[in-house]
C-alpha positions as CSV (number, residue, x, y, z in Angstrom):
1,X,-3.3,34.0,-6.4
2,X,-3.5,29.9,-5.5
3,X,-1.0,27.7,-6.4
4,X,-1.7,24.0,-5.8
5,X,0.9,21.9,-5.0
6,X,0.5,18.2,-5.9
7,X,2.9,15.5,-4.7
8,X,3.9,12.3,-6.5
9,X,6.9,9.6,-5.8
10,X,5.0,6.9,-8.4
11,X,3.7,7.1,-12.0
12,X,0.5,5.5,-10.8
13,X,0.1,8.6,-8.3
14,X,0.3,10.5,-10.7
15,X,-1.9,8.8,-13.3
16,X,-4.6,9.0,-10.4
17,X,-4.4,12.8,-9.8
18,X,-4.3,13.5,-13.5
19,X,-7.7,11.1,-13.4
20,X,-8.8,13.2,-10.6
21,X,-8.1,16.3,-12.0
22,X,-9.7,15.3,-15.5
23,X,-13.0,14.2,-13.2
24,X,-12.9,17.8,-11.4
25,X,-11.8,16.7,-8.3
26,X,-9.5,19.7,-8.0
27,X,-11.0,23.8,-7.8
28,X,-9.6,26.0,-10.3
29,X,-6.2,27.1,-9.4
30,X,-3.6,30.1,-10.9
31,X,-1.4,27.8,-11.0
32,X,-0.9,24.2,-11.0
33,X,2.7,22.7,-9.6
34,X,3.3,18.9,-10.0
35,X,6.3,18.2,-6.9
36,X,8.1,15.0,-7.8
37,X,9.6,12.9,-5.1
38,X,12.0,9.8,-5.6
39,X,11.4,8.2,-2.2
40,X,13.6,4.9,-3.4
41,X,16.6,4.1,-0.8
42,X,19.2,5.2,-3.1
43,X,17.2,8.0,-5.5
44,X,21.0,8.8,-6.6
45,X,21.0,5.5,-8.7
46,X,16.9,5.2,-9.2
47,X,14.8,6.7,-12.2
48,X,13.0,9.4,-10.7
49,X,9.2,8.5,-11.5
50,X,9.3,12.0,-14.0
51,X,11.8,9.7,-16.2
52,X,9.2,6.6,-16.7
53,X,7.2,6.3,-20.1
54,X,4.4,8.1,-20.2
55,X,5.2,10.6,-17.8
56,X,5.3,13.4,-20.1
57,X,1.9,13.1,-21.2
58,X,0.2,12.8,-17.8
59,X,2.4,15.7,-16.5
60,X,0.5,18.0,-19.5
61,X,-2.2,18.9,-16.5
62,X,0.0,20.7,-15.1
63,X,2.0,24.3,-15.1
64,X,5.2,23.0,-14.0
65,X,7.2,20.0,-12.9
66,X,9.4,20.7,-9.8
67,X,11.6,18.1,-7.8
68,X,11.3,17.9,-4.3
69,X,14.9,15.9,-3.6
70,X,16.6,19.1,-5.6
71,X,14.9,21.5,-3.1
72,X,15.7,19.4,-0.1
73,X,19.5,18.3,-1.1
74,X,21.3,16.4,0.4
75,X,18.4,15.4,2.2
76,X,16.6,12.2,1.6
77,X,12.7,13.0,1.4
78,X,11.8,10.1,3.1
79,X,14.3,10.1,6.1
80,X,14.5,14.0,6.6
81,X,12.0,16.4,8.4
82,X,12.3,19.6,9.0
83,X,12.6,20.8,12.5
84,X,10.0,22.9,14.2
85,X,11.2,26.3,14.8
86,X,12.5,25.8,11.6
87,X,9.5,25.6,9.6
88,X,8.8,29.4,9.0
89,X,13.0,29.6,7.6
90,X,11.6,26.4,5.2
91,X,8.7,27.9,3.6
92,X,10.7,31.2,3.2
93,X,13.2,29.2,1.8
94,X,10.9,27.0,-0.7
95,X,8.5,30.0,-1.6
96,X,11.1,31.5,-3.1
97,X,12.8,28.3,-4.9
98,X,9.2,27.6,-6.4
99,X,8.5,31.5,-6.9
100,X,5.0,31.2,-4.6
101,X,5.2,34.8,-3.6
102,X,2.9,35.6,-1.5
103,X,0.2,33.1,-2.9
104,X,-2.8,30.8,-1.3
105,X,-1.1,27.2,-1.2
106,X,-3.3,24.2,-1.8
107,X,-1.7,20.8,-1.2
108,X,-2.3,17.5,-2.7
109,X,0.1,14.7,-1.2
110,X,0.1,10.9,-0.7
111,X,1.1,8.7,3.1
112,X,0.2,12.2,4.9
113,X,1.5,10.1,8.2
114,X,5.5,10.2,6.6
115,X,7.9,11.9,5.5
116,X,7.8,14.1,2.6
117,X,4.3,14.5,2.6
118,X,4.5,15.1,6.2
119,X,6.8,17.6,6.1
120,X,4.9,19.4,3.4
121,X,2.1,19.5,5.1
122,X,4.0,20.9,8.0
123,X,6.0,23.1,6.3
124,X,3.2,25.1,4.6
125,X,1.5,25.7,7.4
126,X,-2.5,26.5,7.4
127,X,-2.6,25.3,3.9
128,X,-5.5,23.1,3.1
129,X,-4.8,19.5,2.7
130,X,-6.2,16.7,0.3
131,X,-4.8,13.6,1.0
132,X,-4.8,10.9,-1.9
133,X,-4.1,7.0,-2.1
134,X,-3.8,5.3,-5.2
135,X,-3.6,1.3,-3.2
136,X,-5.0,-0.9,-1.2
137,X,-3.8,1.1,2.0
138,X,-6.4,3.3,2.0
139,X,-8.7,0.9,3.7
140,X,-6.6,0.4,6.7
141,X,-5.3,3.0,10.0
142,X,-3.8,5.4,9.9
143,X,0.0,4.1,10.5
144,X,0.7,6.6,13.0
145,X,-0.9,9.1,15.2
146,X,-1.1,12.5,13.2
147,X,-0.4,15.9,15.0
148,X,-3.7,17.8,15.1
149,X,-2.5,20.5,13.6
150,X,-1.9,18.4,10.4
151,X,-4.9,15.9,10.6
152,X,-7.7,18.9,11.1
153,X,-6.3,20.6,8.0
154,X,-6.9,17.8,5.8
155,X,-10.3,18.2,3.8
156,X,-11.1,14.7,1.9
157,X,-9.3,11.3,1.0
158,X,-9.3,10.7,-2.9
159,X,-9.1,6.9,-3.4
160,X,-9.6,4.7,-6.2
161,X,-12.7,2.6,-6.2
162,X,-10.6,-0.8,-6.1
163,X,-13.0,-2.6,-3.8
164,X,-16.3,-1.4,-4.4
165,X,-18.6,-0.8,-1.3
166,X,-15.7,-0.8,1.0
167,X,-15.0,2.6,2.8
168,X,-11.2,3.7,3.7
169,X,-10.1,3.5,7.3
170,X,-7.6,6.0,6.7
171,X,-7.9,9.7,8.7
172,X,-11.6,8.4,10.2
173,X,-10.1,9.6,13.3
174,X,-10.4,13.2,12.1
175,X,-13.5,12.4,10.0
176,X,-11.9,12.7,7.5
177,X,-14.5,11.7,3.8
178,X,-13.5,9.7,1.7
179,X,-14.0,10.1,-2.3
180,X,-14.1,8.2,-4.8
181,X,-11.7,8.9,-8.1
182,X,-14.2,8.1,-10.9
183,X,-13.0,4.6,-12.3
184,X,-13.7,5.8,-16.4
185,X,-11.6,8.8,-15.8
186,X,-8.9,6.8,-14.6
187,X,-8.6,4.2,-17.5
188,X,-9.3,6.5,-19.8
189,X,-5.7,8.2,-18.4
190,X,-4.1,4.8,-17.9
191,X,-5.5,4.2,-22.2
192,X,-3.1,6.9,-23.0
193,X,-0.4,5.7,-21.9
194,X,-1.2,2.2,-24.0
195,X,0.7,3.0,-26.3
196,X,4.0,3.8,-24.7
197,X,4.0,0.1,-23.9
198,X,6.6,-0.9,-26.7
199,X,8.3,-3.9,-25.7
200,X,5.3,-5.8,-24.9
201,X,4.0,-8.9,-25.5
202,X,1.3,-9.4,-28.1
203,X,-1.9,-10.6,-27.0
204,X,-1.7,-14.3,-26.6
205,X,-4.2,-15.3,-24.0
206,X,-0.9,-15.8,-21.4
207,X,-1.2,-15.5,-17.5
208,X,0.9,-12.6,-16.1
209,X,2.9,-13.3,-12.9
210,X,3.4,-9.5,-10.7
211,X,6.5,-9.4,-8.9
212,X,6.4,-7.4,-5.1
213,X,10.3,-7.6,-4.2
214,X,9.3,-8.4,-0.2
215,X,12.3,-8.9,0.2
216,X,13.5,-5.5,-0.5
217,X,11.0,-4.6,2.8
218,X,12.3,-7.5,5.3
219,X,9.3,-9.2,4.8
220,X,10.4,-12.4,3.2
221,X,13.7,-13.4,2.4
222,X,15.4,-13.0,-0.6
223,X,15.6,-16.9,-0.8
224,X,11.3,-16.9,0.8
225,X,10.3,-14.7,-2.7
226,X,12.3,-17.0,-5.1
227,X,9.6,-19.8,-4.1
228,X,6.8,-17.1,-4.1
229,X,7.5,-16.5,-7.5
230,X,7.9,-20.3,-8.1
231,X,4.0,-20.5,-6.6
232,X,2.5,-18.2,-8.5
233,X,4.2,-19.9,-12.1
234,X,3.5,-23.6,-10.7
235,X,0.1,-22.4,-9.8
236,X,-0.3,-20.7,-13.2
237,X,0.5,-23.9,-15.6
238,X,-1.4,-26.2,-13.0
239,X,-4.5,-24.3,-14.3
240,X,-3.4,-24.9,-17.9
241,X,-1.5,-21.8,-18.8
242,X,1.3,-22.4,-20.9
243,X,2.4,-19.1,-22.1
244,X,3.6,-17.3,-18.8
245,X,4.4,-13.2,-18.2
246,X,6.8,-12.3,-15.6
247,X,6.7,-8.7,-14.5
248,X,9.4,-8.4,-11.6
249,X,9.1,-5.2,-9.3
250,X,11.4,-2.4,-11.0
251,X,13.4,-2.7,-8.5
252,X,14.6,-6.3,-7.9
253,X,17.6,-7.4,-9.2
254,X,17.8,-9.6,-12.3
255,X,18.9,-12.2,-10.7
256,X,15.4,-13.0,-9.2
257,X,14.6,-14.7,-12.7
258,X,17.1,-17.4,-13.0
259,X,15.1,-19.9,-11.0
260,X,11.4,-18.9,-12.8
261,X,13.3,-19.5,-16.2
262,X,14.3,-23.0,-14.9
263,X,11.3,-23.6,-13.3
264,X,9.4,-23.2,-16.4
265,X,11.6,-25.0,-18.5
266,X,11.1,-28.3,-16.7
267,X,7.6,-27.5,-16.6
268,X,7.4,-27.2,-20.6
269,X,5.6,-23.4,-20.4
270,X,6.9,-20.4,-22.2
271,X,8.1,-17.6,-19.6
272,X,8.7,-14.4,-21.0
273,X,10.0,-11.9,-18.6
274,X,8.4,-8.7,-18.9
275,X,11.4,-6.0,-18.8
276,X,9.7,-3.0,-19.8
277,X,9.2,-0.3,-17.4
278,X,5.4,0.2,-17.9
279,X,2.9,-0.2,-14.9
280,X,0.6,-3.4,-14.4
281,X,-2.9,-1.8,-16.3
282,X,-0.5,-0.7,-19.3
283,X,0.3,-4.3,-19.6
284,X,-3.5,-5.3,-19.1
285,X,-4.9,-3.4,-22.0
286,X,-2.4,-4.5,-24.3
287,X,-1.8,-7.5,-23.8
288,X,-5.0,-8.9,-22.3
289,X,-3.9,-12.0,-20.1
290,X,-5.7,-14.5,-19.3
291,X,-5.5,-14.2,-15.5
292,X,-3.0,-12.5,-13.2
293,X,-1.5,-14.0,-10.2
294,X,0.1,-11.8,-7.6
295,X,0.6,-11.7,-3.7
296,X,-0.9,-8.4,-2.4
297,X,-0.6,-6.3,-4.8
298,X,-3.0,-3.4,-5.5
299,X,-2.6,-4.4,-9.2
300,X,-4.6,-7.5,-8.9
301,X,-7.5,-5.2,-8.1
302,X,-7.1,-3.0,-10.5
303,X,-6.8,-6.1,-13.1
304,X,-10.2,-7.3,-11.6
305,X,-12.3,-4.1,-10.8
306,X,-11.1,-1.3,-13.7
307,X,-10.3,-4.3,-16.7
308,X,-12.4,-7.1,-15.8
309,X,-9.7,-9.8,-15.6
310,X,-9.4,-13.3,-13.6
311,X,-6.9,-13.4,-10.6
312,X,-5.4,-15.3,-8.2
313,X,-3.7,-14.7,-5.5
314,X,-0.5,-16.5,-3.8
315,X,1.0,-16.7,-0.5
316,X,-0.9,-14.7,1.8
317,X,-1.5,-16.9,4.7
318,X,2.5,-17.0,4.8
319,X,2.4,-12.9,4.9
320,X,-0.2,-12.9,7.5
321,X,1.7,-14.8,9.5
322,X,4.8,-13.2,9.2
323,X,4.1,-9.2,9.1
324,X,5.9,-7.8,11.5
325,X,5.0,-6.1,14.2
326,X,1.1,-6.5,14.4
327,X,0.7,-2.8,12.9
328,X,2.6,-3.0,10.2
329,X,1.1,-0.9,6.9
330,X,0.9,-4.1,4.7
331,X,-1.5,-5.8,7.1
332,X,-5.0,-4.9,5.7
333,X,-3.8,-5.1,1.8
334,X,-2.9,-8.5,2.7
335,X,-6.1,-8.9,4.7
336,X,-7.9,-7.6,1.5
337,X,-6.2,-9.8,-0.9
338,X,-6.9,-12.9,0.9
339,X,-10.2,-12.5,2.5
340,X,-11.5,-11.6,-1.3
341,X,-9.8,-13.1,-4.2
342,X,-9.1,-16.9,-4.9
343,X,-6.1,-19.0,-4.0
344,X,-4.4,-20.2,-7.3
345,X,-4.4,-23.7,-6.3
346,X,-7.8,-23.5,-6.5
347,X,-9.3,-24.0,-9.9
348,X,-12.9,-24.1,-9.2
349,X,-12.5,-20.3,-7.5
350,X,-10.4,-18.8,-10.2
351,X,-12.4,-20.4,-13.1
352,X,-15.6,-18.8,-11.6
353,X,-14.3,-15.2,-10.1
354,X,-15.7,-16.3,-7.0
355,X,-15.0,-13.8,-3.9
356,X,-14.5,-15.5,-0.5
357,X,-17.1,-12.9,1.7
358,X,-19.2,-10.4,0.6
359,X,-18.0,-6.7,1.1
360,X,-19.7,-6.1,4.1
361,X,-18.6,-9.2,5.9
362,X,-15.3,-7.8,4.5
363,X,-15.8,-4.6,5.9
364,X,-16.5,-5.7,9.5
365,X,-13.3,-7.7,9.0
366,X,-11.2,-4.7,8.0
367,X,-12.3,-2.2,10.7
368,X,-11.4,-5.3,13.4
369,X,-8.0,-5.8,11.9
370,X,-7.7,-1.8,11.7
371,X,-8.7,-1.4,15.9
372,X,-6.0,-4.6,16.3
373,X,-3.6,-2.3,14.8
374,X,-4.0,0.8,15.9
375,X,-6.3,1.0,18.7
376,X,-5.1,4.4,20.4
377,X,-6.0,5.8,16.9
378,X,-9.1,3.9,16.5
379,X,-10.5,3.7,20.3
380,X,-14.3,4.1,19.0
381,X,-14.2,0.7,17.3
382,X,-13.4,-1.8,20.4
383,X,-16.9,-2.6,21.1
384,X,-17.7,-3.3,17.0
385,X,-14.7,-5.5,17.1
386,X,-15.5,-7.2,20.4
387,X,-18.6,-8.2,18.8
388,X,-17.1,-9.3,15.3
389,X,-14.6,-11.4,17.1
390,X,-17.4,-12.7,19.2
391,X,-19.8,-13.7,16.2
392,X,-16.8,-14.9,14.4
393,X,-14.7,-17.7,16.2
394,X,-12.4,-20.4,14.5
395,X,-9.3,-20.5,12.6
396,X,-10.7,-18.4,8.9
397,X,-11.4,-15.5,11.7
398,X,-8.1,-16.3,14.0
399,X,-5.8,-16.1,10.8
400,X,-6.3,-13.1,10.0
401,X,-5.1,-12.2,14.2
402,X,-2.3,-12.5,16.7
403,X,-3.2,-14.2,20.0
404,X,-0.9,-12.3,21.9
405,X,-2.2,-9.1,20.2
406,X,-5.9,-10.3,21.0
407,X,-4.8,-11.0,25.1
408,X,-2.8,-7.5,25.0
409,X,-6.3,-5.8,23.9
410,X,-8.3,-7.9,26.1
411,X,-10.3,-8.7,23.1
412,X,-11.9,-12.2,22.3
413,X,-9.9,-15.1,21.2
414,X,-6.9,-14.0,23.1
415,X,-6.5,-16.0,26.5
416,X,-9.2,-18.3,27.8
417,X,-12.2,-16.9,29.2
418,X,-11.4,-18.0,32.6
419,X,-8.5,-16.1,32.6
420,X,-9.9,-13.3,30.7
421,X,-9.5,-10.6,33.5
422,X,-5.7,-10.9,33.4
423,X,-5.2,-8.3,30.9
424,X,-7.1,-6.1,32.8
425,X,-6.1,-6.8,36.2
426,X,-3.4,-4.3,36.9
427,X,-1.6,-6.0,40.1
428,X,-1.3,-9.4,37.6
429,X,0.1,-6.8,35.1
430,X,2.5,-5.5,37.7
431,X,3.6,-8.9,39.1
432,X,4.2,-10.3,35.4
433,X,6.6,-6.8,34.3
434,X,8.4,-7.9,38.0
435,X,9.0,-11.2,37.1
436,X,10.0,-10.6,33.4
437,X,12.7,-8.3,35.2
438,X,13.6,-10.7,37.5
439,X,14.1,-13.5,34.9
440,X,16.1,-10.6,32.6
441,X,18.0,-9.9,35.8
442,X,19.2,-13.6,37.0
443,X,20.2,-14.0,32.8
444,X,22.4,-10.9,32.8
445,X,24.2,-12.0,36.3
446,X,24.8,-15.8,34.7
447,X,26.1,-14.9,32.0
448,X,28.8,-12.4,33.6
449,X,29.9,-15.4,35.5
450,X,30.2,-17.8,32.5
């Protein structure tokens, strides 16, 4: 007997392994187990993704619905991990909660690098692994560095084609394949839950405004995404939309609207905010805006690629220069976003679709950012990035890097070529760490005397 085990915390995961399972991604199976996770800080007070609209019909694919954070109580799935010599006592413990018996286990889980998917994998031990990504993620590193006896296990990355021609970053250090979700099958899922979207706003020709709460990640600040939001609907009318769509991320607070409501009452536009729980492509097919204006979200490729819809994109120079630290997860969606699709404010670019590179420029691009950030990970691509940053000079290159992480690296465009050979040169190395503890040192003894 095989029982696959497919993990979801998001109704778009699982919309893109019921795509994938429609397409024959998956083998045939005895039994098919969809494993819900709510990964939210507080899943006591969150609707568990198995509670959106919609949910029922995309969970008809499967034998059984099954919730992690019940197995795992009172655990949080995203902050626990099971110890190591406690992993046989786990699956002894979850084969028989799930009634696996003795069967074959198959796993299909998303962010393979964290907790719960993790933890699955590790848990279930010898168990193939198929890792899918349903964002923008997939093109960049892997976040951190995966035990072997994890990363060799998985078989393939299943990813949605949201940026056609470019190739996911994500497990290449295990050569790891990627493939491709077929784009049909996964609007024809996303058409049946149409529908479902009751609530919405008839088809007016209206610009929709996507909400990212960066806040909620210590990104920006609370007061940093109020002014985002107040971009993207100034940005919006400036290109002659007068009818404006706000859908704010389910989880910010309502509060965020007040000053968008405002905004577009002294700007004479109609501002409807959008308070129905329905994803981003429900809201495309039935209500067919007239462009869509986000930061970095993967939805703004999903608008453009899977429906064929104008967007523009706001605040990303801001993000790039404020991602914190250098490896951060976000980095290469922003990269993405910014390198590809227009800036709202300007009209000549959004009116004709027109991308700023070409994928394979953008592709270079990614795998340079993706050594930046992980380079222990990625250690084959520091000559092919030394030579992109070489070819590539000047501040549209430089934005999308940190100067200190550049000199760190020893890679182009850090220090001055002159003093190139510092960051190599391990008695400078040794005399700077002195002299930082020095400096740390002399601080610490003034300020016991003070």
């Amino acid at each position: 007997m095989t029982t696959q085990i497919f993990q979801v915390s998001t109704l778009y995961g699982t919309a893109t392994l019921a795509a994938a399972l429609d397409s024959g991604c998956f083998g045939p199976a005895d039994r098919r187990v969809l494993l819900v996770c709510n990964n939210t800080a507080t899943p006591e007070t969150t609707p568990a993704p198995d509670t959106m609209p919609g949910f029922e019909r995309l969970s008809e694919r499967f034998d059984e619905v099954l919730s992690y954070n019940e197995a795992i109580f009172p655990f949080h799935p995203g902050g626990w991990a099971p110890r190591p010599d406690d992993l046989p006592l786990w699956e002894r413990y979850l084969r028989h909660e799930w009634r696996l018996g003795t069967d074959d286990v198959e796993l299909a889980v998303e962010s393979i690098q964290v907790n719960p998917s993790l933890g699955l994998a590790q848990i279930f031990t010898g168990a193939p692994v198929t890792v899918y990504a349903d964002g923008l993620m997939s093109y960049g590193p892997t976040r951190n560095k995966i035990d072997p006896l994890v990363g060799t296990r998985v078989d393939r990355v299943l990813h949605l084609d949201l940026v056609p021609g470019l190739a996911p970053l994500l497990l290449t250090e295990f050569d790891v394949p990627g493939e491709i979700v077929p784009t049909q099958a996964f609007t024809k899922v996303l058409a049946e839950l149409a529908p479902l979207g009751d609530g919405l706003p008839e088809p007016t020709g209206s610009a929709l405004l996507l909400g990212q709460y960066l806040s909620a990640l210590d990104i920006l600040t609370a007061e940093e995404e109020d002014a985002l939001h107040l971009r993207m609907l100034r940005g919006a009318v400036a290109l002659g939309h007068t009818s404006v769509v706000f859908k704010p991320h389910p989880a910010a607070p309502a509060g965020f609207t007040r000053s968008l409501e405002e905004e577009a009452e002294r700007l004479g536009a109609e501002l409807t905010v959008l308070h129905t729980p329905v994803l981003a492509e429900v809201a495309y097919q039935r209500m067919r805006p007239a462009l869509v204006v986000g930061c970095f979200s993967t939805a703004l490729f999903t608008a453009t690629a899977l429906y064929g819809l104008p967007v523009a994109r706001v605040g990303t120079e801001l993000l790039l220069e404020r991602l914190a630290p250098y490896e951060n997860s976000n980095r290469v969606p922003v990269t993405v976003v910014d390198a590809l699709l227009p800036e709202v404010g300007d009209a000549d670019a959004v009116a004709a679709r027109r991308q700023s590179m070409d994928v394979e420029a953008l592709g270079a691009l990614v795998r340079a950012v993706g050594f930046a950030m992980q380079p222990k990970i990625l250690p084959g691509l520091r000559r092919e990035t030394e030579e992109y940053l070489a070819r590539n000079p000047g501040p549209r290159t430089m934005r999308y890097f940190k100067r200190r992480r550049l000199t760190s690296l020893a890679l182009p465009g850090g220090v001055p070529a002159q003093l190139a050979f510092i960051p190599r040169n391990a008695t400078v190395r040794r005399v700077a760490r002195r002299a930082r503890s020095l400096g740390r040192a002399v601080a610490a003894e003034q300020g016991r005397f003070r």
